[in-house]
Structure formats: structure tokens, C-alpha cells
C-alpha positions as CSV (number, residue, x, y, z in Angstrom):
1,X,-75.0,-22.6,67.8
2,X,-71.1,-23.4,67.3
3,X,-69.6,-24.2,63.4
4,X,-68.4,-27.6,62.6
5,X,-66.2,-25.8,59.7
6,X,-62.4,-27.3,59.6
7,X,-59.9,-24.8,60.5
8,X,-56.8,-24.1,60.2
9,X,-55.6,-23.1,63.9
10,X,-51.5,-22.4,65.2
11,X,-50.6,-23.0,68.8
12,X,-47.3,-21.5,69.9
13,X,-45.9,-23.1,72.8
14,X,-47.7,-26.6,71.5
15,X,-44.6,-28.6,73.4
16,X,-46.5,-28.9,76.7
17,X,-49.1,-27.9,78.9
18,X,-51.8,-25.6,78.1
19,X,-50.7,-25.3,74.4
20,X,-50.1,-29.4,74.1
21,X,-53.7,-29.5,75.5
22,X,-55.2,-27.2,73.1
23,X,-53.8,-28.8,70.3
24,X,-55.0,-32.0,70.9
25,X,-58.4,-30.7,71.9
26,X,-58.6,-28.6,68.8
27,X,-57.8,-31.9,66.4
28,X,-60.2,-33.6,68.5
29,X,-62.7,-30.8,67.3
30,X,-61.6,-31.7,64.2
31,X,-59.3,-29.1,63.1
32,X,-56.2,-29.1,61.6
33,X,-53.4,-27.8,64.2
34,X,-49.7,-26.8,63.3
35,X,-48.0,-27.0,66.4
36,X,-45.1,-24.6,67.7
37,X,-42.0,-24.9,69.7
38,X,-38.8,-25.1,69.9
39,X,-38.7,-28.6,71.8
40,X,-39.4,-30.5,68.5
41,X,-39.1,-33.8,70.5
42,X,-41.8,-33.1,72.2
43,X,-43.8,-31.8,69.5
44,X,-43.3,-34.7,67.3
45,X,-45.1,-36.8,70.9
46,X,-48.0,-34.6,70.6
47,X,-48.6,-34.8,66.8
48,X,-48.2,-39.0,67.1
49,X,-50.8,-38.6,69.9
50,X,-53.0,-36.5,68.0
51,X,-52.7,-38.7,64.9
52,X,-53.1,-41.8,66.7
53,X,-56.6,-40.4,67.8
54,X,-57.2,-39.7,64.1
55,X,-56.8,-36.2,64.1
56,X,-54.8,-33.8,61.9
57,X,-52.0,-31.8,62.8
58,X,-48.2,-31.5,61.5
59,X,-45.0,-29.0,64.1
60,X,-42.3,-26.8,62.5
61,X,-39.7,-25.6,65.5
62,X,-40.5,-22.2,66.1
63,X,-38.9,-19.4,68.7
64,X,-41.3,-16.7,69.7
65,X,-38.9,-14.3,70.2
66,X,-37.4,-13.6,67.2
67,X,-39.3,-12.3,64.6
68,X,-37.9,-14.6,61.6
69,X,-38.8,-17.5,63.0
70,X,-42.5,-16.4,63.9
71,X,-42.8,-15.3,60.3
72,X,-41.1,-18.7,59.3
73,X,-43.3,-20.9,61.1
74,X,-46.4,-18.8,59.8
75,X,-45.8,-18.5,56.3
76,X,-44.9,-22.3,56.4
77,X,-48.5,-22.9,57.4
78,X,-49.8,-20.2,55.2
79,X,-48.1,-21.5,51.7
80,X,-49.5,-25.3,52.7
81,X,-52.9,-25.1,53.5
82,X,-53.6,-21.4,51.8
83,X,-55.1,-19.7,54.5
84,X,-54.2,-19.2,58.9
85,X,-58.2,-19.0,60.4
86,X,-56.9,-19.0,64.3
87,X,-53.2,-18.0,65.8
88,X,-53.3,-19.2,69.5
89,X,-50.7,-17.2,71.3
90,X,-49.8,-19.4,74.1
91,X,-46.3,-19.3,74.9
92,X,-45.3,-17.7,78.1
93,X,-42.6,-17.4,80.9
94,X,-43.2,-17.0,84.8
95,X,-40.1,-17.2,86.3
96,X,-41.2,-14.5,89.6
97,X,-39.6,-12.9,91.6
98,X,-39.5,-9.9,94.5
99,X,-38.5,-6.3,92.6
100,X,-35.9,-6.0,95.2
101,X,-33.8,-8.9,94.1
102,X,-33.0,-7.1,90.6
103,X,-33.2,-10.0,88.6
104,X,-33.5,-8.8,85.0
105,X,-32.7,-11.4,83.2
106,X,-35.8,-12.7,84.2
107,X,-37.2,-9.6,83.5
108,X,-36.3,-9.4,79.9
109,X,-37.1,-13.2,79.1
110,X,-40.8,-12.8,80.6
111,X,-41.0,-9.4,78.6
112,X,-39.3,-11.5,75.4
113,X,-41.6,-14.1,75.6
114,X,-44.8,-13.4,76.8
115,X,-44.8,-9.5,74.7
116,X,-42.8,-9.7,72.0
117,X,-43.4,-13.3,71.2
118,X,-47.4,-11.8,71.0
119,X,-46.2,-9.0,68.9
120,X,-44.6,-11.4,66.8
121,X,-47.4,-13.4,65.9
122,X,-49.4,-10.8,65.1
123,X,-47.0,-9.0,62.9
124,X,-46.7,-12.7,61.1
125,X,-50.3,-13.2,60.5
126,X,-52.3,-10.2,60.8
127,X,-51.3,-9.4,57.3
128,X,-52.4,-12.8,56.1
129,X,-55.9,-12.3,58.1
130,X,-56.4,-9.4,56.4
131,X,-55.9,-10.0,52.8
132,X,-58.6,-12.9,53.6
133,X,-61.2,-10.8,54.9
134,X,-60.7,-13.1,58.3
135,X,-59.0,-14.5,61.4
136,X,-58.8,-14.9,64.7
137,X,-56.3,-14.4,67.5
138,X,-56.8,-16.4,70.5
139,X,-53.8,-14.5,73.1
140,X,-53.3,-16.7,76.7
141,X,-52.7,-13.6,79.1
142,X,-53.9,-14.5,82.9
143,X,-56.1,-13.4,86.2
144,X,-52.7,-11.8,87.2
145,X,-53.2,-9.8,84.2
146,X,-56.0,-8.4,85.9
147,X,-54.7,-8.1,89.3
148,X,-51.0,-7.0,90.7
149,X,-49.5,-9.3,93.9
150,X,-46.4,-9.5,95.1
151,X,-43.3,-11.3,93.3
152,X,-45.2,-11.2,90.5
153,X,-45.3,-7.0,89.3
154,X,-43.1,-7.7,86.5
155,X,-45.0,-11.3,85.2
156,X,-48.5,-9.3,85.3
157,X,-47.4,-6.5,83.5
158,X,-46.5,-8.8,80.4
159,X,-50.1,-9.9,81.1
160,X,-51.7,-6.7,81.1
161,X,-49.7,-5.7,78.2
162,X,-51.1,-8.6,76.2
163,X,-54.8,-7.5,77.2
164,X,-54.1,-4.0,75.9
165,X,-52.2,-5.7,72.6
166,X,-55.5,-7.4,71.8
167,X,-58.1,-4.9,72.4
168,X,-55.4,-2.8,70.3
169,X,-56.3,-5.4,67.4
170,X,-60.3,-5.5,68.1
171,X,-60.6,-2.0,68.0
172,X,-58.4,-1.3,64.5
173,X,-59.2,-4.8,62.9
174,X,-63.7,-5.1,62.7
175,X,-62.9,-8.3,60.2
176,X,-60.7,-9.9,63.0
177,X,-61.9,-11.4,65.8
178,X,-59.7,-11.8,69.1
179,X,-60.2,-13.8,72.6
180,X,-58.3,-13.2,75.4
181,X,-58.6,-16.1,77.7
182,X,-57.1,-15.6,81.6
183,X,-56.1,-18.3,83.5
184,X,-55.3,-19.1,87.1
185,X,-53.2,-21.8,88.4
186,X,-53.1,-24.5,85.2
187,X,-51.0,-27.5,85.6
188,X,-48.5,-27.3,83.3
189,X,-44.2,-26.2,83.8
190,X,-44.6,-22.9,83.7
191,X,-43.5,-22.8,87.3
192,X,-39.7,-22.8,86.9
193,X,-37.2,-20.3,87.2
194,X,-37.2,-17.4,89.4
195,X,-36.2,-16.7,92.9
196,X,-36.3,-20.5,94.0
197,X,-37.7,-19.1,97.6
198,X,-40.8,-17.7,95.8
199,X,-40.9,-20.4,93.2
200,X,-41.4,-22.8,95.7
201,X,-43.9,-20.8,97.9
202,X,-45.8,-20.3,94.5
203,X,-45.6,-24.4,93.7
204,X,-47.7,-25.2,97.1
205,X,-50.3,-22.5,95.9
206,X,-50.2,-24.2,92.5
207,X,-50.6,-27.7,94.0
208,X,-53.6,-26.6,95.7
209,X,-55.6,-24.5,93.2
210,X,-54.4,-25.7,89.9
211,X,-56.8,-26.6,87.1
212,X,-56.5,-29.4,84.5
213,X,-54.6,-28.2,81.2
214,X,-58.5,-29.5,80.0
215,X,-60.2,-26.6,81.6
216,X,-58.2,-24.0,79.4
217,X,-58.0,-26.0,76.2
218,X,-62.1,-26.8,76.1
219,X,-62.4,-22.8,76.5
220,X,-60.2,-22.0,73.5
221,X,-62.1,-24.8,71.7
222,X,-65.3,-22.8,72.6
223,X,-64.0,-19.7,71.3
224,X,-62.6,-21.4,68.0
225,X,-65.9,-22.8,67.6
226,X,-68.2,-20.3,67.5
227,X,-69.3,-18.4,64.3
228,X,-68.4,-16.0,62.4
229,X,-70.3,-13.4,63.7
230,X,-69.7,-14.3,67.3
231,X,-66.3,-12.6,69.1
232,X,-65.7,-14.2,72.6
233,X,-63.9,-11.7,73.9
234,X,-62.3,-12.5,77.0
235,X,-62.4,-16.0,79.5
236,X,-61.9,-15.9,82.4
237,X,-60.7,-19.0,84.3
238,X,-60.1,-19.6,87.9
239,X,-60.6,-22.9,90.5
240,X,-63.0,-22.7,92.6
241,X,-61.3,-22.3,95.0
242,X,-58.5,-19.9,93.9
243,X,-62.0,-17.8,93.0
244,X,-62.9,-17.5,96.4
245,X,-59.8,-17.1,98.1
């Protein structure tokens, strides 16, 4: 049995893909989203969209990697609506690459984004989540967050480091619950940057395997959705045929 309860749910990385998606599938559910990004353009798109379908959602520009801006964009929400239910930890970076070719800029961004921008979401709303007895952390890691291949050491450790972040919370936090959901291929634009070689070799897997943005934002809903009492605790999300491969 799900709740129909309103809640008030963040998406970081709400611009596009996956985190666009779960937006306007949580609204659809009939919560009220605040979207995050620093493409406000594109924001502003996905909160017309979502209020033309008669759902409720309102963006604020928001930069995962610095600290002040997380805490910005989720006090913001907090002083509006009086309460953050669910932080959706979406954004993320994937610009791979072989270790040999020393590129560490990508290195830093991916460890910038997809830790630190983690770290910085919890840091701005675990406090909240606490002082009301609840909450909810939905954190996007991936299946290469559970396995290591080639060009893409550095990209799965940021992914395995998210894992470990949120069983971190579960096991210090009993009044907060957390989800980790792991995608595959999604279609989305997180394929750019990087070594353009391996970029390009990892665009033809993507074109082959890749699930709908639909696949991962009906999960989160699922997660969002159930009671109180109920912590999904990790999703797991492959194609078929990526599954089998």
C-alpha cells in the first residue's frame, strides 16, 4: 500500500534528463517539486510543462558544488513550504576516460559533482530532516557503482562513494529513510566530455541499451510513495539487454 500524502520533494539536476523526468513524474504523483540547476532556462521549460499538466512545482538556480548555494536552494524551500520530506540527489558528471590519459580535470569535476555535490545536500538538509523527526534521501549512484570497467575507474568510484555516503546516513539516522537507485544506460546528456575516442565508443553502447528517462523517474516515484515505515533501499535498473550482456 503506497501514501497519497503531498510532499514536498527537491531534485538537483532538474534541468534535464533523469532529474527533468522525475520532476514531472513526481508532480504528476501530485507532489510539490522545487527544481534545481544551474540552467534556469531550462528549468523555467520544465516547471511551464509541469504546470501546464496541473501540477505544482516552482526552480531556484542552484550549483551542487558549492556548499552555499546547496544550503541556498534548500533553506529557500525549507522557509516557503515549512518542511523538505524528500532531497533527490540527481546531479552527476560522466565525462570517462582511460587512467593513462591523466585527465584530471575530469577527475576533479566527476568527484565535484557527483561526491561533493551529495555531501552537500545532505549537509543542507539533514539538519532540517532531523529537527522534524523525518526525511528522505533519494541519491542516483549507478550499476557502475557496483561494478569497475575500463575508462570508467574514476566515474564508478564517485558511484561507489555515493552508495557508502547513504548507507553512512541509514545506519546513523533510524528517523531517515534513504534509497539508492542504480541505473544503467538512461537517455539523457550525461554522455559528454571525456576522451572523445571513448565518449564515442560509449555513445553506440548507449544507443543500444539505453532506457527511457521514465524507467528511472517511475522508480524514484515508487520509492517516494511508499509509507512511512517502508525504506526502499536500493533500485536497481538495467535494460534488458544491458542485464544480460
Amino acid at each position: 500500500m503506497t501514501t497519497s500524502t503531498s510532499k514536498i520533494v527537491l531534485v538537483t539536476g532538474a534541468s534535464s534528463g533523469i532529474g527533468a523526468a522525475t520532476a514531472r513524474a513526481l508532480a504528476g504523483a501530485g507532489h510539490h517539486v522545487v527544481l534545481g540547476a544551474r540552467r534556469v532556462d531550462r528549468l523555467a521549460e520544465v516547471v511551464d510543462r509541469i504546470k501546464a499538466a496541473g501540477g505544482s512545482a516552482e526552480y531556484s538556480e542552484l550549483d551542487v558544488t558549492s556548499l552555499d548555494s546547496m544550503k541556498a536552494f534548500v533553506s529557500t524551500a525549507h522557509e516557503r513550504h515549512g518542511r523538505i520530506d524528500v532531497l533527490v540527489n540527481n546531479a552527476g558528471v560522466m565525462p570517462l576516460s582511460p587512467l593513462i590519459m591523466e585527465r584530471t580535470e575530469d577527475w576533479d569535476q566527476m568527484v565535484d559533482v557527483n561526491v561533493r555535490g551529495v555531501l552537500h545536500g545532505i549537509a543542507a538538509a539533514l539538519p532540517l530532516m532531523k529537527a522534524q523527526g523525518s526525511g528522505h534521501f533519494i541519491n542516483i549512484a549507478s550499476t557502475l557503482g557496483h561494478e569497475v570497467v575500463p575508462t570508467a575507474a574514476v566515474y564508478s568510484a564517485t558511484k561507489y562513494a555515493v552508495r557508502a555516503i547513504s548507507e553512512g546516513i541509514r545506519k546513523e539516522n533510524s528517523d531517515i529513510r534513504v534509497s539508492i537507485v542504480s541505473p544503467s544506460f538512461v537517455e539523457s546528456e550525461l554522455i559528454q566530455g571525456g576522451d572523445p575516442g571513448t565518449m564515442a565508443w560509449v555513445q553506440g553502447l548507449a544507443d543500444k541499451l539505453a532506457l527511457p528517462t521514465t524507467a528511472v523517474s517511475d522508480a524514484i516515484v515508487y520509492a517516494v510513495n511508499q509509507p512511512d515505515h517502508v525504506d526502499v533501499n536500493e533500485l536497481v535498473i538495467r535494460s534488458v539487454l544491458d542485464a544480460a550482456a
